[in-house]
N, C-alpha and C positions, 0 to 999 in steps of 0.2 A: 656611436651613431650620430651623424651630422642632423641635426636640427635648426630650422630655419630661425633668426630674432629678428622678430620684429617688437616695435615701441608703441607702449600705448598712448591715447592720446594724452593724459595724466603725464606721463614720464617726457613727454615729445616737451611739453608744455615747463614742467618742471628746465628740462633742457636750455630750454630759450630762456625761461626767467633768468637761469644763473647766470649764459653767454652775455645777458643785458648787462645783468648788473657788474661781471668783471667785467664787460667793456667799457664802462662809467671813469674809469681810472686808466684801461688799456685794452683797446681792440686788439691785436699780435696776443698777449697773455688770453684772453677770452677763447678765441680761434684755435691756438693752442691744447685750452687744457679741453674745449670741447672737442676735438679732434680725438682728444686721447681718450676719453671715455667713448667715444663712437667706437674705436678699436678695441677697447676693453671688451664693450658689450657686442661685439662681433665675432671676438674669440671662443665665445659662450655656444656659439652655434658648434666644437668641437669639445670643450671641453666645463661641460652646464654643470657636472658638479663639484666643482674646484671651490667654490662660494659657499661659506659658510652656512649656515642653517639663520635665518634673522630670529635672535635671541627672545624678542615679544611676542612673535608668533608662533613658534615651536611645529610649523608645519614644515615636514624634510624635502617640501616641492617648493618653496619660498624660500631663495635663498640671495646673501647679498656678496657682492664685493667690496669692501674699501679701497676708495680712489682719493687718495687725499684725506681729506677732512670730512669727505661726501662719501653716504652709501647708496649704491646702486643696487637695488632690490627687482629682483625678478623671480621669474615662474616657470617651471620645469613643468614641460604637458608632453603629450608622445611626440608629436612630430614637430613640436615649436618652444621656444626660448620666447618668454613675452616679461618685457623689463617695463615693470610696471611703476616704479615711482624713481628721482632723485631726490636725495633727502639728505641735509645738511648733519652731519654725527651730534650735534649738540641742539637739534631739535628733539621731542616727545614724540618717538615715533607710536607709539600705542596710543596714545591719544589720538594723536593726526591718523593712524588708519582707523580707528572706531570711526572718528566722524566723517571720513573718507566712503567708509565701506561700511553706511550702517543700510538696512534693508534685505 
């Protein structure tokens, strides 16, 4: 079942942080790899659960891709794909979503 992805403002955010900072050293490489994760997470709307389970959460509707060095964590809901954070693989993801998502 096709389901629509849309980004949260968190993930939209995370997005431009990283396109900044590879473009620091190269705008063409930035442009590039965000291109590819736009398409990554586009694919998602046919096939949402290809992505692993993220291993801190153990919720089987949370689930991420690795794209490089970066995991893209999203949200399996009925009718939507919501790609809720980009997160470097060598950050503390359980921490950063505790303090993320405390309330």
């Amino acid at each position: 079942m096709a389901r629509k992805v849309i980004w949260s403002y968190e993930a939209t955010d995370d997005l431009d942080a990283l396109a900044e900072y590879i473009a620091r050293d190269s705008s063409f490489y930035a442009a590039s790899f965000t291109q590819q994760i736009l398409d990554i997470s586009r694919s998602l709307n046919e096939f949402s659960e290809r992505g692993r389970v993220v291993p801190e959460l153990g919720d089987p509707n949370v689930r991420e891709l690795l794209i490089r060095e970066y995991r893209l964590i999203y949200s399996i809901e009925p009718s939507r794909i919501v790609i809720l954070a980009l997160v470097h693989g060598a950050r503390d993801l359980k921490t950063l979503w505790e303090k993320e998502h405390k309330g």
